[in-house]
N, C-alpha and C positions, 0 to 999 in steps of 0.2 A: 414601258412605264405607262401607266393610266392619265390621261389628258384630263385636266380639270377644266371643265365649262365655266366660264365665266359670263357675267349682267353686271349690271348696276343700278342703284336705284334711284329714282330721285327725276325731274325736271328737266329738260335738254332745253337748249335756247330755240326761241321761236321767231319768225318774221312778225316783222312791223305790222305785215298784212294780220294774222293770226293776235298779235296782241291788241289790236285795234277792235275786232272783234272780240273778244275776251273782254275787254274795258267796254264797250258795247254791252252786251249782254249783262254785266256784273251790273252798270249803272241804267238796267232796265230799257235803255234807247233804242230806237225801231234800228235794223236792221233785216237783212234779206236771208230767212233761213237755210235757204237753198243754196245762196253764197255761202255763207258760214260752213255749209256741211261739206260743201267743194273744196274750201277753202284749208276746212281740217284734215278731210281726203289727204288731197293732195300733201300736207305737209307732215302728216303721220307717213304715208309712202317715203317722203325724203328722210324722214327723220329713221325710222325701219331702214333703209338703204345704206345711209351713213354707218349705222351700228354694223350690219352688217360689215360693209365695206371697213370695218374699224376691226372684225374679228368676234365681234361680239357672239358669244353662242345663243344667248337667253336674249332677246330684245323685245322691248316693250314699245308704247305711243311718246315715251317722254315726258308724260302729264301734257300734250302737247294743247288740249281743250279746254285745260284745267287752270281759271286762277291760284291756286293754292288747295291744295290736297285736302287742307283741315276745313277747308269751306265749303270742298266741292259737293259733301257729302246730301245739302240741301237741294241740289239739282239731281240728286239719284234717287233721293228716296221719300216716299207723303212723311207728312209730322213734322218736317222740320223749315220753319216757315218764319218769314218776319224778314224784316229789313236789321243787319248789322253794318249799316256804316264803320267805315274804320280810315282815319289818315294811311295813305303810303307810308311805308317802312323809311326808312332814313334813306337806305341804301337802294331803293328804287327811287327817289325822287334826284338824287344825285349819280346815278347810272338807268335810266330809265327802260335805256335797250336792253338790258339784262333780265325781262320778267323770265 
């Protein structure tokens, strides 16, 4: 029988450390680049590791750097520029550990 590769798509849960920075960076405040890149290092490595260790065949970073996919696209690319403040979702202000 032919074995079907499996992924997933989508967000994996991240540390406090990770979302701190994330929340940093979105609200523009100094931070230490250098930490930040350590910091996503290392936790894309665990998050890579887990899928692994879970069987995964296809494994991605988990949007692990990424406030939200639909926003990120302003930190990849020139043109797309300007401040969008936006309130927390409902469901992040009442589950916070959940970004």
């Amino acid at each position: 029988m032919t074995r079907i590769l499996t992924t997933h798509v989508g967000s994996l849960p991240r540390t406090q450390k990770v979302v701190d920075f994330i929340f940093a960076r979105e609200r523009n405040e100094s931070y230490s680049q250098g930490d930040f890149d350590a910091a996503m290092a290392e936790a894309v490595m665990e998050t890579v590791k887990k899928q692994v260790d879970a069987g995964v065949d296809i494994v991605s970073d988990g949007e692990t750097s990424k406030i939200s996919y639909a926003t990120y696209v302003k930190d990849r690319y020139t043109g797309f520029d300007g401040d969008s403040p936006r309130n927390a979702p409902e469901d992040l202000k009442r589950f916070p550990g959940f970004l």
